[in-house]
N, C-alpha and C positions, 0 to 999 in steps of 0.2 A: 436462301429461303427466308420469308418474311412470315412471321406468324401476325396474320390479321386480327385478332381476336384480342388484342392489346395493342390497339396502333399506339396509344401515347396520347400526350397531350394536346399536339398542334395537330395530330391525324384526327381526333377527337372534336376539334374545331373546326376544322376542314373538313369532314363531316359533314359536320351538324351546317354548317355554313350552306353547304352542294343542295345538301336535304329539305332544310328547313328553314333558313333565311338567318339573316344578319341576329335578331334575340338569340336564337336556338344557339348561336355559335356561339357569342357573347355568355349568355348562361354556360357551355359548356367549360368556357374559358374559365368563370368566375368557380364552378365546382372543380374545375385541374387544379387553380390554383388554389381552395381548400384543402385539396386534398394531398398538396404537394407537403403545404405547412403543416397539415396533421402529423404528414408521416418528419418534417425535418423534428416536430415536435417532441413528439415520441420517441426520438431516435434521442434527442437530448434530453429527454427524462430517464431513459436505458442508461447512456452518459453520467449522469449523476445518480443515478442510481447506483451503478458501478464507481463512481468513485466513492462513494461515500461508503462502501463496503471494504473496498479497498483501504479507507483511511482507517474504520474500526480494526481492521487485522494490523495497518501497520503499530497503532496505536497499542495492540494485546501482546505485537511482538518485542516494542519497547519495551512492556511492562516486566514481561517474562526476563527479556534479556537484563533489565537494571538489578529484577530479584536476584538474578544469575551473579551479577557482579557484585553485589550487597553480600551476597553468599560467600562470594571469593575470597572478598576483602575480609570476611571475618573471619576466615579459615586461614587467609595470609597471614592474620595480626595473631592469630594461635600459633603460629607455628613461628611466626618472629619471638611470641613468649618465650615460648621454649626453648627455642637458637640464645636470646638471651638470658637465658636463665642456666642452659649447660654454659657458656663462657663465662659467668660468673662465678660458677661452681668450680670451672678451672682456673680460674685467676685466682681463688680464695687457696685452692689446692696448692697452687707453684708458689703462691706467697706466703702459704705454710711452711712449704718445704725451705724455702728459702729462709725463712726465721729460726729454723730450727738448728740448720749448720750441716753441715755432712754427717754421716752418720759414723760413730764410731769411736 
């Protein structure tokens, strides 16, 4: 089954051609191919449109994620403090005990 009611481009010109002579087909030709480019048009301003939304989100998931790691890293270097700061407290501790002699 063929639906007539949109033959297409070259049904379109063949047409017009049957009907109306060599201009009529010509012209139908010239508005096919308008209208073919409007829609490749359109379709590539959709394309950038969509990427360029695409690149805003990638560019907000960057941002997010670097905060995320800027976070980390300063949470890492607190908690390296502290790691260094009790093996200090124990080095001070065993080199106490050791200066002092056994006990007794």
């Amino acid at each position: 089954m063929s639906d007539n009611s949109s033959p297409g481009l070259l049904g379109s010109v063949m047409t017009a051609l049957r009907d109306h002579g060599l201009t009529a087909a010509i012209t139908a030709l010239i508005g096919g191919f308008l209208a073919l480019f409007a829609a490749i048009t359109r379709r590539a301003f959709t394309n950038d449109a969509l990427l360029q939304q695409l690149d805003r989100e990638l560019s907000s998931e960057r941002q997010r994620i670097d905060a995320q790691r800027a976070e980390d890293r300063h949470t890492d270097a607190k908690r390296l403090d502290r790691i260094e700061t009790d093996i200090r407290a124990v080095r001070d501790m065993i080199f106490e005990a050791f200066q002092r002699g056994p006990p007794g």
